[in-house]
C-alpha positions in Angstrom: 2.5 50.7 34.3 2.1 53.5 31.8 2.6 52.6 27.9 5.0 54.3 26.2 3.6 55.4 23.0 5.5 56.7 20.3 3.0 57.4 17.2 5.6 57.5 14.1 3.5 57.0 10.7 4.7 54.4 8.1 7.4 56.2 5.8 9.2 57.6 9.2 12.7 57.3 9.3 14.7 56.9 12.4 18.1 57.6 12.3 21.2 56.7 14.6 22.4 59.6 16.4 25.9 57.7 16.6 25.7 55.0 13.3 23.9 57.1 11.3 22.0 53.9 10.3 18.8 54.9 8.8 15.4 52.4 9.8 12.3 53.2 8.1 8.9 52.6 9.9 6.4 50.1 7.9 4.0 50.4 11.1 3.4 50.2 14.4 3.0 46.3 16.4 2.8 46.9 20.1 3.6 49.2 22.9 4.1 48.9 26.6 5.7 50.6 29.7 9.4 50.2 28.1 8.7 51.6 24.9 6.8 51.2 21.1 7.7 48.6 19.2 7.4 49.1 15.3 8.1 47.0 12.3 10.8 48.9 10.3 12.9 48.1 6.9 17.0 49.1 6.8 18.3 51.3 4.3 19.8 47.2 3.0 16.4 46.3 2.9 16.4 44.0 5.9 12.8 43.9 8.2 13.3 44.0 11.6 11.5 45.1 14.6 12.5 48.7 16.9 11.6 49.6 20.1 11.7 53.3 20.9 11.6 54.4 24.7 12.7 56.8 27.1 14.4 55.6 29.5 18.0 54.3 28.7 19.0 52.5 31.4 15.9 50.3 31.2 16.5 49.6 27.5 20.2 49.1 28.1 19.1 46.0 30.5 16.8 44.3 27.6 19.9 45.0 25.3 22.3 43.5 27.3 19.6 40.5 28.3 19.0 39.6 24.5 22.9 39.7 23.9 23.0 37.0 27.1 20.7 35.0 25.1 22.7 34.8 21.9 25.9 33.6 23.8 23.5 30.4 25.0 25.5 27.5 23.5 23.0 25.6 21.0 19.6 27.8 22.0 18.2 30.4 20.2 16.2 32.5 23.0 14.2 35.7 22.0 15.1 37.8 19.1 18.5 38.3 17.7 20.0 41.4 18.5 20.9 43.8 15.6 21.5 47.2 16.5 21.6 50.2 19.8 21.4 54.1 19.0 19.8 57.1 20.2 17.4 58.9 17.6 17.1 62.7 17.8 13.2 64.0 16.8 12.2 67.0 15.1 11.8 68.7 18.4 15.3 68.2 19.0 14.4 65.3 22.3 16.8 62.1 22.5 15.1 59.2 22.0 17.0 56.1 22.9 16.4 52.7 21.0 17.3 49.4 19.1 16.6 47.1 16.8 16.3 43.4 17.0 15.4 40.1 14.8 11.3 40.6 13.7 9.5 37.3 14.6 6.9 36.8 11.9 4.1 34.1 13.2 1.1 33.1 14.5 -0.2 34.2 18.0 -0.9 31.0 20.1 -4.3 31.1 20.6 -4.9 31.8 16.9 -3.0 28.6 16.5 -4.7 26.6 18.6 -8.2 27.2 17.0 -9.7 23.9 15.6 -6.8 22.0 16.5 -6.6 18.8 19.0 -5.9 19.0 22.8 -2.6 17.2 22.2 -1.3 20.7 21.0 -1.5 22.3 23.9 0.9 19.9 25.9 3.3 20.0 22.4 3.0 23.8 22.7 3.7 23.8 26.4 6.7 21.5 26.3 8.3 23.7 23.3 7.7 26.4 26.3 9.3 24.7 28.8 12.7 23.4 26.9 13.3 27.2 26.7 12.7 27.6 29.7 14.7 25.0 31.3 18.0 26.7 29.3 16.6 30.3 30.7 16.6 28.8 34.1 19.9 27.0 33.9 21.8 30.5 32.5 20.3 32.0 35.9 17.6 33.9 34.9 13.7 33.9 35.0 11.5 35.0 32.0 8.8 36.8 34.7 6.4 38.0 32.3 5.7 34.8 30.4 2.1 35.4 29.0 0.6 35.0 25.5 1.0 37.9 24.0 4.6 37.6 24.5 4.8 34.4 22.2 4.5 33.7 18.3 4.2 30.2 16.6 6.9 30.5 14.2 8.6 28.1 11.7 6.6 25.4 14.1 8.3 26.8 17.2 7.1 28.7 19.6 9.2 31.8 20.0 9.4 34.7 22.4 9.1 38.1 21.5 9.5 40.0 24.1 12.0 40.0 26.9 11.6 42.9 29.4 10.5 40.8 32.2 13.3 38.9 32.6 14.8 39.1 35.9 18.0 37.2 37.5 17.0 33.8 40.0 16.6 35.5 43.9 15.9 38.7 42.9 12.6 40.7 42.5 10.0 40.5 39.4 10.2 43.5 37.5 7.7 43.5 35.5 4.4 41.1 35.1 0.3 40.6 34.2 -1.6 39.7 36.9 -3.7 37.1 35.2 -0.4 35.2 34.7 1.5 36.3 38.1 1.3 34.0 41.4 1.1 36.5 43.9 -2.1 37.7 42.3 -3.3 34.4 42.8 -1.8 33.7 46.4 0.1 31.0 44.9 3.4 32.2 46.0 5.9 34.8 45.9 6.8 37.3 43.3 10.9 35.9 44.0 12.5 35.3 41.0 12.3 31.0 40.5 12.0 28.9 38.1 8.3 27.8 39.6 7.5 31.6 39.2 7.5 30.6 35.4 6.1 27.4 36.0 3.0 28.9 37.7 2.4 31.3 34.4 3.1 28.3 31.9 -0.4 26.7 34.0 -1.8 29.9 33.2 -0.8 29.7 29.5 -2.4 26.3 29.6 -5.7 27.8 31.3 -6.2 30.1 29.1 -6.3 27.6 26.4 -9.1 26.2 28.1 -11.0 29.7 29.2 -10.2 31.9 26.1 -12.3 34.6 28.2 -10.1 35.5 31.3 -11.6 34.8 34.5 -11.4 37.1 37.9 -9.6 35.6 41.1 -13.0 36.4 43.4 -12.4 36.2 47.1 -11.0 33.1 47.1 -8.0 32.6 44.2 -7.5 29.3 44.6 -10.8 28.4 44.8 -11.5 29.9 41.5 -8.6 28.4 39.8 -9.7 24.6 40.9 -13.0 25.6 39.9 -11.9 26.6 36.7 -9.5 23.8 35.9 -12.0 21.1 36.9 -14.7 22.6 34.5 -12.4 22.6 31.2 -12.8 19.2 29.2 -10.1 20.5 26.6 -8.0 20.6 29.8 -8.5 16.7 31.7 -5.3 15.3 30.5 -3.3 17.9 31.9 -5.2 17.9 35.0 -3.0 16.4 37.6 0.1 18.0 36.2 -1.2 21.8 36.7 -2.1 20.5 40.2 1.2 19.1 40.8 2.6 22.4 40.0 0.3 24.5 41.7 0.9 22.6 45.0 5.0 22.6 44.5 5.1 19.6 43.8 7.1 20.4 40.8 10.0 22.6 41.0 11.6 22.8 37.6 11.2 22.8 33.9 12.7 19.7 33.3 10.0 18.0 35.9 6.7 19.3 34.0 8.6 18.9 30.5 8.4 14.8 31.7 5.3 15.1 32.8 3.4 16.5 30.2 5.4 14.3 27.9 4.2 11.2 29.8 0.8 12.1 29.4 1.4 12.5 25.3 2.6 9.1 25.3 -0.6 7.6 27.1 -3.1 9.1 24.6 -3.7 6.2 22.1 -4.5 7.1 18.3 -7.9 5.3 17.3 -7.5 2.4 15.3 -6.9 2.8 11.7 -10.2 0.3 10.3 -12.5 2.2 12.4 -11.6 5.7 12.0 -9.6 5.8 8.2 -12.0 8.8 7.2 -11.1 11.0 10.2 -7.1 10.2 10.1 -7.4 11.0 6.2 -8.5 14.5 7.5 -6.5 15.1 10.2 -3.0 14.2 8.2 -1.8 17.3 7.8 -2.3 18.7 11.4 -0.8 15.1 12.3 2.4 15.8 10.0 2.0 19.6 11.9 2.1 18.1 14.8 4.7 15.7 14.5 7.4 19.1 13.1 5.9 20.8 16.5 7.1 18.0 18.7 10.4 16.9 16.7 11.4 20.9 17.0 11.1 21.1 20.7 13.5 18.2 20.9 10.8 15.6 22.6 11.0 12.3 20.3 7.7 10.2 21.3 7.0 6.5 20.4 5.2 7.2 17.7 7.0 10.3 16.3 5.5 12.1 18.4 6.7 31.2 20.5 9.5 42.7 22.0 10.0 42.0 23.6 7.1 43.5 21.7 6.2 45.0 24.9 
């Protein structure tokens, strides 16, 4: 699909046709077939991300989904909403668009640099407690990739919503890298495994920064790949287990990759003092990560951008 590019230079103001709320553009973060997303300051002085599109209907449904979210008892999923309008240009062409909460943080695989194999599992579990609440309000997230998640406030957030699509119905919208039916894995049917599939993705990916191509045999290429990643063994069997339907929900691969947490032993303290001295701030990192996604081990153990 298309982007939709809006090029509005910092200093820009967008004004409500309806509120008459004024947003001023700081710059530009991401566009994609929905709309341009820009970082943008109210005339309060509040930041906040807004997307400017086209079409209204389509914006109307990621509207409407991100109120959903905030009426999830106890779960914050996505970006608070803040504001809908339609902005009139200089041309005199409506422009329809909103505002929403601006996630600051760190993109995943940024995170992940340097750091342990353990946070991929911590990262992926975060992933799928949200996921499990998406599920159990009825709906799938679809386009669940990378660049739609932040580390923030050691959490992983999403940012970006537009794929999310109602259990039994159609994708809408999703990146082939990440999508089952690119792989011959399965159907494009809204399910929770359809985000299961693309959380093994996420997970690959952490293992082959460089994305791979499917070939002219899919699954071939993804055993292949799997088996060849050592940052990527302890995970192993789980991915499998997914990949063969084995497991069908969020809650199932949230056990599992918690299981295999709790099986990886710290090295004794006498033989490896320097190396735990080093590693006590990513331990006290890692230790917030887990606590935050609500997963208590034995020993303590991310506009909608696009």
């Amino acid at each position: 699909m298309k982007k939709q590019v809006f090029d509005l230079s910092p200093g820009s103001r967008v004004t409500g046709k309806w509120s008459g709320c004024t947003y001023t553009i700081i710059k530009k973060v991401g566009a994609g077939a929905c709309g341009t997303v820009f970082l943008c300051r109210s005339h309060q002085g509040d930041t906040y991300a807004l997307k400017l599109g086209e079409d209204s209907s389509r914006m109307m449904l990621e509207v409407n989904m991100l109120k959903k979210f905030s009426k999830v008892q106890g779960v914050k999923l996505g970006p608070s909403f803040v504001d809908v309008d339609d902005w009139v240009d200089v041309s005199g062409r409506t422009h329809p668009f909103y505002v929403m909460e601006y996630v600051e943080g760190t993109p995943v695989t940024e995170f992940l640099k340097g750091k342990t194999k353990d946070w991929i599992g911590i990262l992926a579990i975060q992933l799928l407690a949200d996921l499990e609440n998406l599920h159990k309000a009825g709906f799938v997230f679809g386009d669940l990739k990378t660049d739609n998640l932040l580390v923030s406030g050691s959490k992983v957030r999403w940012i970006d919503v537009g794929g999310v699509t109602a259990i039994g119905r159609a994708i809408k919208e999703y990146t082939e890298f990440y999508d089952r039916g690119y792989w011959n894995m399965g159907s494009r049917k809204a399910e929770p495994t359809y985000d299961l599939f693309a959380v093994t993705m996420i997970m690959m990916e952490m293992g082959h920064p460089k994305r791979f191509e499917k070939g002219s045999h899919p699954q071939k290429a993804l055993e292949n790949k799997l088996a060849s990643s050592p940052i990527l063994k302890p995970y192993r069997r789980v991915i499998q287990q997914c990949w063969k339907g084995n497991i069908q929900n969020a809650t199932q691969m949230k056990d599992h990759l918690s299981g295999v947490l709790m099986k990886r032993k710290s090295p004794p303290a006498s033989s490896r003092q320097r190396r735990v001295h080093n590693k006590k701030s990513e331990n006290v990192e890692l230790a917030a990560l887990t606590v935050a996604s609500g997963v208590f081990f034995a020993v303590s153990i991310v506009s909608f951008f696009f």
